[in-house]
C-alpha positions as CSV (number, residue, x, y, z in Angstrom):
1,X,-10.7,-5.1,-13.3
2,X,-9.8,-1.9,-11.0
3,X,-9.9,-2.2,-7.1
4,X,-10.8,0.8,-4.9
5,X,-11.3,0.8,-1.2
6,X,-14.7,0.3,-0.1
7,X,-16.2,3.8,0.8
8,X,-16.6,2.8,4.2
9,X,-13.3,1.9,4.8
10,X,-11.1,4.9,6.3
11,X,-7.1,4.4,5.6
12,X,-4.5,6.5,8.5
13,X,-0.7,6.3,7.1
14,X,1.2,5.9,10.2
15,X,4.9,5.8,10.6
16,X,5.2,2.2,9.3
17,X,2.7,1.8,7.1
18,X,-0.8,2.4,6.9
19,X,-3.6,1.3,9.1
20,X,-7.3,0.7,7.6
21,X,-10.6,1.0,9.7
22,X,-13.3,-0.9,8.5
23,X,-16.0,1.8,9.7
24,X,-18.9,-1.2,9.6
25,X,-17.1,-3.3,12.2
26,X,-14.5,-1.0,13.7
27,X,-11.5,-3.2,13.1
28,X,-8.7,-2.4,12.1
29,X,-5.9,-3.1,9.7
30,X,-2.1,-2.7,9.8
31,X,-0.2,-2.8,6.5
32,X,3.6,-2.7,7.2
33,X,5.4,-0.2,4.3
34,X,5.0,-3.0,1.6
35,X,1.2,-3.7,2.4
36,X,1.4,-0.1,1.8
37,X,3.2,-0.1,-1.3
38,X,1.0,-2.7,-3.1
39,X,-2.4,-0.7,-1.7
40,X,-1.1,2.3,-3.2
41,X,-0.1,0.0,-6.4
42,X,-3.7,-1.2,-6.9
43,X,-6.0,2.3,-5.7
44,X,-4.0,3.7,-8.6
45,X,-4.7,0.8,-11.3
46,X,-1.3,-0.9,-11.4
47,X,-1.6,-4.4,-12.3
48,X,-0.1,-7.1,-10.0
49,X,2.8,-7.8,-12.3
50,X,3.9,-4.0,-12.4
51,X,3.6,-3.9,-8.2
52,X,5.5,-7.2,-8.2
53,X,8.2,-6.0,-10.4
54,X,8.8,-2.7,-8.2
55,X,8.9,-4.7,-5.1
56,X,11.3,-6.9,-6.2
57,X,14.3,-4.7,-7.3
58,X,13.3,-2.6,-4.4
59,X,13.7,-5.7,-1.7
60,X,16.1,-7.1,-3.8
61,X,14.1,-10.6,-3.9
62,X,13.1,-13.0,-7.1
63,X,10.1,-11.8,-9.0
64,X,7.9,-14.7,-8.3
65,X,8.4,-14.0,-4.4
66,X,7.0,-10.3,-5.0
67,X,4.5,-12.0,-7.4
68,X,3.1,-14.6,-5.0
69,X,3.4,-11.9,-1.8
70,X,1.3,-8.8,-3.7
71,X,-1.4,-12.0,-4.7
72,X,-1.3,-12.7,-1.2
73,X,-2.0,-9.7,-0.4
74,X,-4.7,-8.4,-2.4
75,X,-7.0,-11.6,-1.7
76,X,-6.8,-11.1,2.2
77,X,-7.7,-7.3,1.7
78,X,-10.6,-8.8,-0.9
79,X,-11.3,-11.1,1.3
80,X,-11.5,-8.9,4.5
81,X,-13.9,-6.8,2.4
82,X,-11.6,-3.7,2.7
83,X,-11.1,-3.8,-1.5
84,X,-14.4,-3.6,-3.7
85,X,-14.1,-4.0,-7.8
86,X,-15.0,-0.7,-9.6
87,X,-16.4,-2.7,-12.6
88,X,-14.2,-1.2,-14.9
89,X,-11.4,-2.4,-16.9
């Protein structure tokens, strides 16, 4: 399953990351640089265990950290409705 950003959801990179504006509600959404990095990871069809993999030897930090962190996540930009499934894959 692929993720995209909803269409109605406006990302700004800023100098620490990337802030999302959810242009139904007009909140927003900081992502510090590794919010960031797993977006990016996902809007470009990376699974979790690829993202998780990069964020561990970049952080230096045991894979099931990164694992359990780019879950985390995911869910609470799936669950704030910024992240829609494509239907593919």
């Amino acid at each position: 399953m692929h993720l995209r950003l909803r269409p109605d959801v406006d990302p700004t990179d800023v100098t620490d990351g990337t802030v999302l504006l959810d242009e139904r509600t007009g909140r927003r959404w900081r992502l510090n640089r590794t919010g960031t990095q797993v977006l990016r990871g996902v809007l470009i069809g990376q699974d979790a265990d690829r993202i998780a993999s990069e964020l561990a030897d970049r952080h230096r930090i045991p894979a099931h950290v990164a694992r359990h962190d780019v879950t985390a996540i995911v869910e609470r930009l799936r669950t704030a409705t910024l992240l829609e499934s494509t239907g593919q894959g």
